[in-house]
VMD Tcl script that builds the backbone (N, CA, C; Angstrom):
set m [mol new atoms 321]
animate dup $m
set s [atomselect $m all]
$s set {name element resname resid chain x y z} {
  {N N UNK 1 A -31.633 33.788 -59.807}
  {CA C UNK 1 A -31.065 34.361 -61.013}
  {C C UNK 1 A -31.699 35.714 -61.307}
  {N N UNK 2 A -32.701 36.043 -60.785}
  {CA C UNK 2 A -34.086 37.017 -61.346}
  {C C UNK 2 A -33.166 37.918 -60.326}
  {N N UNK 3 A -32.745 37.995 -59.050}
  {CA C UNK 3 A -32.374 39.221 -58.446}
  {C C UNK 3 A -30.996 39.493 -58.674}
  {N N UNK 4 A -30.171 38.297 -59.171}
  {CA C UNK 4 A -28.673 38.792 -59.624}
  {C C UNK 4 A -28.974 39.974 -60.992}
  {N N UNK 5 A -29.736 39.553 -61.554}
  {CA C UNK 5 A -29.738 40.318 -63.234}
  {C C UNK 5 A -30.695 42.023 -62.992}
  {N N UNK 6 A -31.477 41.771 -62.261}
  {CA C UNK 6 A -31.660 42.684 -61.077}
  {C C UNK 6 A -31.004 44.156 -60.526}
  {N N UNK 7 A -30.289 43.221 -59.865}
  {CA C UNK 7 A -29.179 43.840 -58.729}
  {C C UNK 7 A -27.827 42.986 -58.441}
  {N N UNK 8 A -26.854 43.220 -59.715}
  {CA C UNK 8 A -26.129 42.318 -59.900}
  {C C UNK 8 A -24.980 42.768 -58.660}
  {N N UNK 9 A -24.899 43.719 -58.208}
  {CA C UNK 9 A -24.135 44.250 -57.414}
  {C C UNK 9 A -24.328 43.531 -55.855}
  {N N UNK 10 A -25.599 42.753 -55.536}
  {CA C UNK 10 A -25.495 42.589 -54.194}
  {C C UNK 10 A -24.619 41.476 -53.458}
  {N N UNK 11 A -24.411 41.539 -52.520}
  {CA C UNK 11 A -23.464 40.374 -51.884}
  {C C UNK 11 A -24.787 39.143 -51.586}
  {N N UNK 12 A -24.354 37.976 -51.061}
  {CA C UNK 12 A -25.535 37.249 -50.749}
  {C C UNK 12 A -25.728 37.326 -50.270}
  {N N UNK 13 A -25.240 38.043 -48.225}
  {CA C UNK 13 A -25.994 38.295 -47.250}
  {C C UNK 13 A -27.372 39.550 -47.932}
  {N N UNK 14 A -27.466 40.408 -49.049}
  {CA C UNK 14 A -28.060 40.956 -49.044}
  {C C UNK 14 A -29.216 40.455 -49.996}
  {N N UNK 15 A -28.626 39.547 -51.082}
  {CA C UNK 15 A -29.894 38.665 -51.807}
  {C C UNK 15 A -30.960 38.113 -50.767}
  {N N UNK 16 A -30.436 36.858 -49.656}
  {CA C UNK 16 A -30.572 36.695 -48.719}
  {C C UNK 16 A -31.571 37.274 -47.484}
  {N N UNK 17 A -31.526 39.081 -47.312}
  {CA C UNK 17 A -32.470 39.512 -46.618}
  {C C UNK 17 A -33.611 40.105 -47.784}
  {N N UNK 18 A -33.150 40.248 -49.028}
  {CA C UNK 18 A -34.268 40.192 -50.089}
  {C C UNK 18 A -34.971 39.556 -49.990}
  {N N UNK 19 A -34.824 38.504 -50.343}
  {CA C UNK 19 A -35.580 37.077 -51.069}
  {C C UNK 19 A -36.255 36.090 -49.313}
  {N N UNK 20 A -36.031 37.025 -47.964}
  {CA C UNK 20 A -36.244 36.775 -47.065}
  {C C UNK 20 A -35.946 34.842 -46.858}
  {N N UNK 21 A -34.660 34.426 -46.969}
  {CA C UNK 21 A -34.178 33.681 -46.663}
  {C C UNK 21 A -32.854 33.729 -45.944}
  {N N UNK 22 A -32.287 32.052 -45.508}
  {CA C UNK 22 A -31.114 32.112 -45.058}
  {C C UNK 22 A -30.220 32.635 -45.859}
  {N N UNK 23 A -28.724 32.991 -45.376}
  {CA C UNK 23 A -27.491 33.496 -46.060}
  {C C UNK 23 A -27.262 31.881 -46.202}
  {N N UNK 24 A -26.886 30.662 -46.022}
  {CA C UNK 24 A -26.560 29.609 -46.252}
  {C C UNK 24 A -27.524 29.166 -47.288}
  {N N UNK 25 A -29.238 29.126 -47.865}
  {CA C UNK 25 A -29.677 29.058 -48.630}
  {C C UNK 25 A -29.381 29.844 -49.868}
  {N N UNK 26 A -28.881 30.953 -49.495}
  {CA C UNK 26 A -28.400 31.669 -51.010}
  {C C UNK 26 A -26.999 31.175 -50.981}
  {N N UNK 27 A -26.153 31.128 -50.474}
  {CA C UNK 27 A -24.811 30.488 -50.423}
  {C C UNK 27 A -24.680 29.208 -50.721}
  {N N UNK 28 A -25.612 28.158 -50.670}
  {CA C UNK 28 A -25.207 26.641 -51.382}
  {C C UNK 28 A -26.511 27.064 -52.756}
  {N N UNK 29 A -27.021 28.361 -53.390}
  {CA C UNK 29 A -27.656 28.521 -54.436}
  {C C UNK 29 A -26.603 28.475 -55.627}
  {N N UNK 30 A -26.017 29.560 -54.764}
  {CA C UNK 30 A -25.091 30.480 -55.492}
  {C C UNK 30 A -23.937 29.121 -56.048}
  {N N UNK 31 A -23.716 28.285 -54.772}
  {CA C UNK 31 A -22.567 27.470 -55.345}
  {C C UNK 31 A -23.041 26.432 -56.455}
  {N N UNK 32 A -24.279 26.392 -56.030}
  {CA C UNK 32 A -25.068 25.192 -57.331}
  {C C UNK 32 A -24.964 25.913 -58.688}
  {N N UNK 33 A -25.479 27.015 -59.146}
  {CA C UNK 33 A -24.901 27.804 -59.920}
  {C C UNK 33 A -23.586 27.757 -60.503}
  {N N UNK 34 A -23.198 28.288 -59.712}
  {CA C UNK 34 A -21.363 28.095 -60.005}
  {C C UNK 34 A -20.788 26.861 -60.539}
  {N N UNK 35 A -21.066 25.493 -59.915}
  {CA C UNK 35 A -21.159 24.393 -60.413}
  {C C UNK 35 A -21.215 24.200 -61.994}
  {N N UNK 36 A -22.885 24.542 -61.730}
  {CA C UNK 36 A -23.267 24.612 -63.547}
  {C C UNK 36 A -22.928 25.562 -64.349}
  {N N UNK 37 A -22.007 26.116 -63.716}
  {CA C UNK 37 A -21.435 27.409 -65.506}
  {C C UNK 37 A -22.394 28.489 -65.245}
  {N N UNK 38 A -23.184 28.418 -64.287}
  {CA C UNK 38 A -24.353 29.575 -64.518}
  {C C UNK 38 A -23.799 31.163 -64.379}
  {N N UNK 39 A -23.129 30.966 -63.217}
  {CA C UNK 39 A -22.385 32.129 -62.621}
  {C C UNK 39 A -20.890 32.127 -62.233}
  {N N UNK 40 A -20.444 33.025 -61.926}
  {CA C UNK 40 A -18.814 32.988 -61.849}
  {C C UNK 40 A -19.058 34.138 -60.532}
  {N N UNK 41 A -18.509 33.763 -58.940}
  {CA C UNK 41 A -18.162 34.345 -58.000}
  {C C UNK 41 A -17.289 35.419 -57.577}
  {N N UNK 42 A -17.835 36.536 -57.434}
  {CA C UNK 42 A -16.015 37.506 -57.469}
  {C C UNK 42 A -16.407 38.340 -56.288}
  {N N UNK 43 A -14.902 38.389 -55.528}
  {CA C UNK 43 A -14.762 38.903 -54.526}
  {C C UNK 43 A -14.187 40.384 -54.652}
  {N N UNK 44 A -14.409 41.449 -53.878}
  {CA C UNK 44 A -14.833 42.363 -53.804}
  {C C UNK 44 A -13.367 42.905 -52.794}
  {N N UNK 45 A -12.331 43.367 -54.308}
  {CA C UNK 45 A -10.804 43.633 -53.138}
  {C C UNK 45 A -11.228 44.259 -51.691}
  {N N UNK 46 A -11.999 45.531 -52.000}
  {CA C UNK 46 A -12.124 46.221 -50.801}
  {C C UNK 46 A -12.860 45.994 -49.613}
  {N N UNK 47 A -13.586 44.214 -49.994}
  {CA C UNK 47 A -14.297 44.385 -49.255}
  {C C UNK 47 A -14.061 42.817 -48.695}
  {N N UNK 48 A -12.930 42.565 -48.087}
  {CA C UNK 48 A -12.595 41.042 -48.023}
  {C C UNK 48 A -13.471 40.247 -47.895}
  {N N UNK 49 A -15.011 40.045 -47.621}
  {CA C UNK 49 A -16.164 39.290 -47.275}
  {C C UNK 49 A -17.127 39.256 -48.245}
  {N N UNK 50 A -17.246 40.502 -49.069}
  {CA C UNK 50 A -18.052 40.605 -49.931}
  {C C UNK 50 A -17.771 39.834 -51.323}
  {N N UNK 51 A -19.114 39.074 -51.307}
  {CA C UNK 51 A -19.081 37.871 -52.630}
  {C C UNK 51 A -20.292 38.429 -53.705}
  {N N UNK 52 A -20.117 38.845 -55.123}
  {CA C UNK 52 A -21.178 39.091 -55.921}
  {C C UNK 52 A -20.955 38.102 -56.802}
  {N N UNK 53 A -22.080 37.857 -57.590}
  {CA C UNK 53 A -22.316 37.197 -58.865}
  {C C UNK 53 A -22.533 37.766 -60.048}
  {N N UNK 54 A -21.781 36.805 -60.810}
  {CA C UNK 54 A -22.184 37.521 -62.345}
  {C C UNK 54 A -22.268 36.437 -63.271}
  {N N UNK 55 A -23.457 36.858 -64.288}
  {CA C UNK 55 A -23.651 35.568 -65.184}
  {C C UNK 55 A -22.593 34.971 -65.914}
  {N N UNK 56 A -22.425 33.562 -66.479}
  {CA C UNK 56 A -21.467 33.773 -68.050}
  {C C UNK 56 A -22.017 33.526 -69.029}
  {N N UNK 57 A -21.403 33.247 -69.831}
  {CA C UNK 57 A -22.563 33.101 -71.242}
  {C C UNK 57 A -23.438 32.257 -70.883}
  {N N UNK 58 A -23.397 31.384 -70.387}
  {CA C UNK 58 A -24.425 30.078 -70.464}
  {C C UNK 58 A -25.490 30.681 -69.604}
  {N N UNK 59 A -25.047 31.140 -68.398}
  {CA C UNK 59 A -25.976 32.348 -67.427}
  {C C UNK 59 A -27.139 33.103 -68.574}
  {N N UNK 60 A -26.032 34.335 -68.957}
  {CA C UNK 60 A -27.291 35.308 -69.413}
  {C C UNK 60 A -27.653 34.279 -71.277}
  {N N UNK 61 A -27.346 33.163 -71.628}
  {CA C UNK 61 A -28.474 32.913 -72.811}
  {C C UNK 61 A -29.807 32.134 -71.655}
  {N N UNK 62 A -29.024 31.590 -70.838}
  {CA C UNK 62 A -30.818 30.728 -69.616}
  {C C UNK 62 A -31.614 31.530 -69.250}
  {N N UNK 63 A -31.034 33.701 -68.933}
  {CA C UNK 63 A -31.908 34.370 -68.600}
  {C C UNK 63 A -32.735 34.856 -69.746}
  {N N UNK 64 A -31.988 34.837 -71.111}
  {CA C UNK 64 A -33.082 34.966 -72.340}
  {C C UNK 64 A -33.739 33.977 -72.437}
  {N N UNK 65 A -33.205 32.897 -72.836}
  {CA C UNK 65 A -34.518 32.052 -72.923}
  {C C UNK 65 A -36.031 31.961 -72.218}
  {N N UNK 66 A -35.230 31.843 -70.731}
  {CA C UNK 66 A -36.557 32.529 -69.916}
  {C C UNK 66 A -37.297 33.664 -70.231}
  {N N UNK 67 A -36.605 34.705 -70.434}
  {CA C UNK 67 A -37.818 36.117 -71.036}
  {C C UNK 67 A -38.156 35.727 -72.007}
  {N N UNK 68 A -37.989 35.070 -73.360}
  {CA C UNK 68 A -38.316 34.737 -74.690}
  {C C UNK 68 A -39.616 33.778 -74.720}
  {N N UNK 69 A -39.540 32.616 -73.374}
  {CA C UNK 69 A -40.454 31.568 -73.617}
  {C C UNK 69 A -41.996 32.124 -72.336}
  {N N UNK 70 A -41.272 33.604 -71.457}
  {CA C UNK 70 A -42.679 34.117 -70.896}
  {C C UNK 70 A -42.763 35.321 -71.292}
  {N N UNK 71 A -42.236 35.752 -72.460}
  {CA C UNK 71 A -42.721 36.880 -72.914}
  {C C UNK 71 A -44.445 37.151 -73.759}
  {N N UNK 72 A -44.799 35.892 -73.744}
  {CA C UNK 72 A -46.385 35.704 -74.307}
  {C C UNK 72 A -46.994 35.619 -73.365}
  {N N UNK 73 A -46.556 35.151 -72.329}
  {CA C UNK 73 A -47.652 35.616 -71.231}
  {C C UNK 73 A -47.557 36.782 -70.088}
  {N N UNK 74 A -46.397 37.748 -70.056}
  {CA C UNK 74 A -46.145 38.615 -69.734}
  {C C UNK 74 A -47.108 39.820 -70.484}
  {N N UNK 75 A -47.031 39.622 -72.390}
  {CA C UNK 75 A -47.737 40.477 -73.242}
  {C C UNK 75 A -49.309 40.072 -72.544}
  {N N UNK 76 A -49.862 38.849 -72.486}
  {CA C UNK 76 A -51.286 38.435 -72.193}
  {C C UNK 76 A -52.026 39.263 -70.802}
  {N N UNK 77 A -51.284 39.225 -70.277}
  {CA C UNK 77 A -51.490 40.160 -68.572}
  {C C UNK 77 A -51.401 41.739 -69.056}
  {N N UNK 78 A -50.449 41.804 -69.441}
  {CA C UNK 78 A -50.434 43.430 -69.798}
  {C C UNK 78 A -51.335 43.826 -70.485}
  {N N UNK 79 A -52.164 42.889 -72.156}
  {CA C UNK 79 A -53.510 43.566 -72.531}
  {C C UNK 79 A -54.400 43.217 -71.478}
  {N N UNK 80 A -54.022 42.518 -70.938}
  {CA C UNK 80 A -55.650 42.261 -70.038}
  {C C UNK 80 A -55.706 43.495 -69.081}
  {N N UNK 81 A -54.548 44.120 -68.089}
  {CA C UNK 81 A -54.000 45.011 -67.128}
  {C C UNK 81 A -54.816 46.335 -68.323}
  {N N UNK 82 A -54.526 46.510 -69.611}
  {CA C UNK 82 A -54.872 47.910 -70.287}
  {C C UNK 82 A -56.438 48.114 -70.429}
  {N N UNK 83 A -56.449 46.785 -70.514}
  {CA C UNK 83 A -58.241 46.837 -70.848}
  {C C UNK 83 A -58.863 47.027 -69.745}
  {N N UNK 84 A -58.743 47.134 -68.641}
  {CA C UNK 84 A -59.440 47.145 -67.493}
  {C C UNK 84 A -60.428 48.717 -67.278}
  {N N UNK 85 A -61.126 48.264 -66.946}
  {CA C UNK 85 A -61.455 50.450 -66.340}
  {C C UNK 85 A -60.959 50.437 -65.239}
  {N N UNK 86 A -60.965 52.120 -65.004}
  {CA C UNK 86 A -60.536 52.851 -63.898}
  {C C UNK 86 A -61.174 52.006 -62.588}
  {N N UNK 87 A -62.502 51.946 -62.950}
  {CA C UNK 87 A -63.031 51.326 -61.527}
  {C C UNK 87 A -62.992 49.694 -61.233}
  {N N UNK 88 A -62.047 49.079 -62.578}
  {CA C UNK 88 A -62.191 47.865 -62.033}
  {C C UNK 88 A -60.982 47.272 -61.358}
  {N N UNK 89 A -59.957 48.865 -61.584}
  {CA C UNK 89 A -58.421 48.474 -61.387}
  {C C UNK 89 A -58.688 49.152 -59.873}
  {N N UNK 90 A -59.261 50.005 -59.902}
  {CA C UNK 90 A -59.100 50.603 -58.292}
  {C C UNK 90 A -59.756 49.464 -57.155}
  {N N UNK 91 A -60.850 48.484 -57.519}
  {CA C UNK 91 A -61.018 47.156 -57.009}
  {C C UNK 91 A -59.376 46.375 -56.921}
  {N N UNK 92 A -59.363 46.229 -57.902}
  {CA C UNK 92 A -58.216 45.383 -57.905}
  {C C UNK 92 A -57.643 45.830 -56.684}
  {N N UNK 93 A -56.511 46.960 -56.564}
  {CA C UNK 93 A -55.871 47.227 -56.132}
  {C C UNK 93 A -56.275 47.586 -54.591}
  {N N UNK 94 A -58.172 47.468 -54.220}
  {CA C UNK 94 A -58.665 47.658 -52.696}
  {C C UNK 94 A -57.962 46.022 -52.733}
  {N N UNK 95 A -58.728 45.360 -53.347}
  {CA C UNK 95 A -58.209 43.928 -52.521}
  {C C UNK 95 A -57.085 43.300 -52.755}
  {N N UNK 96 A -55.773 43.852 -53.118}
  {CA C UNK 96 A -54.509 43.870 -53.174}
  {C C UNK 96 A -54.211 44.665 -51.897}
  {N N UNK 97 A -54.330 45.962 -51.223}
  {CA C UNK 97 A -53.920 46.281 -49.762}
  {C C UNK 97 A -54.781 45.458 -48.671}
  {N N UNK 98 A -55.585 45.247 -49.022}
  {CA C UNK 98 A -56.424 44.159 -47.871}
  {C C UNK 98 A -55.617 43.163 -48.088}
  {N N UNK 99 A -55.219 42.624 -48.732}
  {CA C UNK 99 A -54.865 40.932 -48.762}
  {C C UNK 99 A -53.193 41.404 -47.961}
  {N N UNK 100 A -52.961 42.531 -48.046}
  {CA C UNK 100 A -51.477 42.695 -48.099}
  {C C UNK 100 A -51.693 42.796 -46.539}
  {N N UNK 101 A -52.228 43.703 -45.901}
  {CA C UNK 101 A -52.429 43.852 -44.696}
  {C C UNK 101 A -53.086 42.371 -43.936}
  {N N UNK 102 A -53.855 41.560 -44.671}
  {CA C UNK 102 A -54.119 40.494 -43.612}
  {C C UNK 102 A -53.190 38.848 -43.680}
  {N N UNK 103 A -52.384 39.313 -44.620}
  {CA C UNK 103 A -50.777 38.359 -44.760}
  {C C UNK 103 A -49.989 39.041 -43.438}
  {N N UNK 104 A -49.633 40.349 -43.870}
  {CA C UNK 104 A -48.824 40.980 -42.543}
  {C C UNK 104 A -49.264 40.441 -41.169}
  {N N UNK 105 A -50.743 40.668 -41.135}
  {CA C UNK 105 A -51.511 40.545 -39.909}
  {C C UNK 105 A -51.054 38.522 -39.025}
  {N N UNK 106 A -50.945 37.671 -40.499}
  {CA C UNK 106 A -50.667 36.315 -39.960}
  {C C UNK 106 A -49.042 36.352 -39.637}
  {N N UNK 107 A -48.204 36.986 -39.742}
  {CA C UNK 107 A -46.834 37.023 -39.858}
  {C C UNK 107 A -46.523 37.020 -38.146}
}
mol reanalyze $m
mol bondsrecalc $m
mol representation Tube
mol addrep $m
């Protein structure tokens, strides 16, 4: 739901190489969705293959609720992120490219 509201424009082969999964995992997502009222499927005249999503009501009030019930801990990270010093964020962020590079490295 987080990359339709996103990038409501993408087809699911492209959610899909996002979210680094199958096109059949976003394709029986998408239909579970659809199911529940979440989303409504529309095909793309010009593009006979191309399938996007779009919320309906019941969709975008589940994506507020969600921002509404982590918006206190979204605010909690962000004072903590302001309070930091210069030198404790530039740590941070050494062992954020190390960790990034030795994930790549197990791939």
């Amino acid at each position: 739901m987080q990359v339709i509201r996103e990038q409501p424009d993408l087809s699911a082969g492209e959610m899909a190489r996002i979210l680094g999964v199958s096109n059949g995992a976003v394709s029986q997502t998408l239909a579970r969705l659809e199911r529940k009222g979440v989303i409504t499927k529309t095909k793309d005249p010009s593009l006979k293959n191309r399938v996007t999503a779009i919320f309906t009501a019941t969709g975008r009030s589940a994506i507020q609720r969600f921002d509404e019930e982590r918006a206190p801990a979204v605010k909690s990270f962000a004072d903590y992120l302001t309070g930091l010093s210069e030198e404790e964020r530039e740590a941070i962020e050494g062992f954020l490219a190390h960790m990034e590079g030795f994930l790549e490295e197990l791939e």
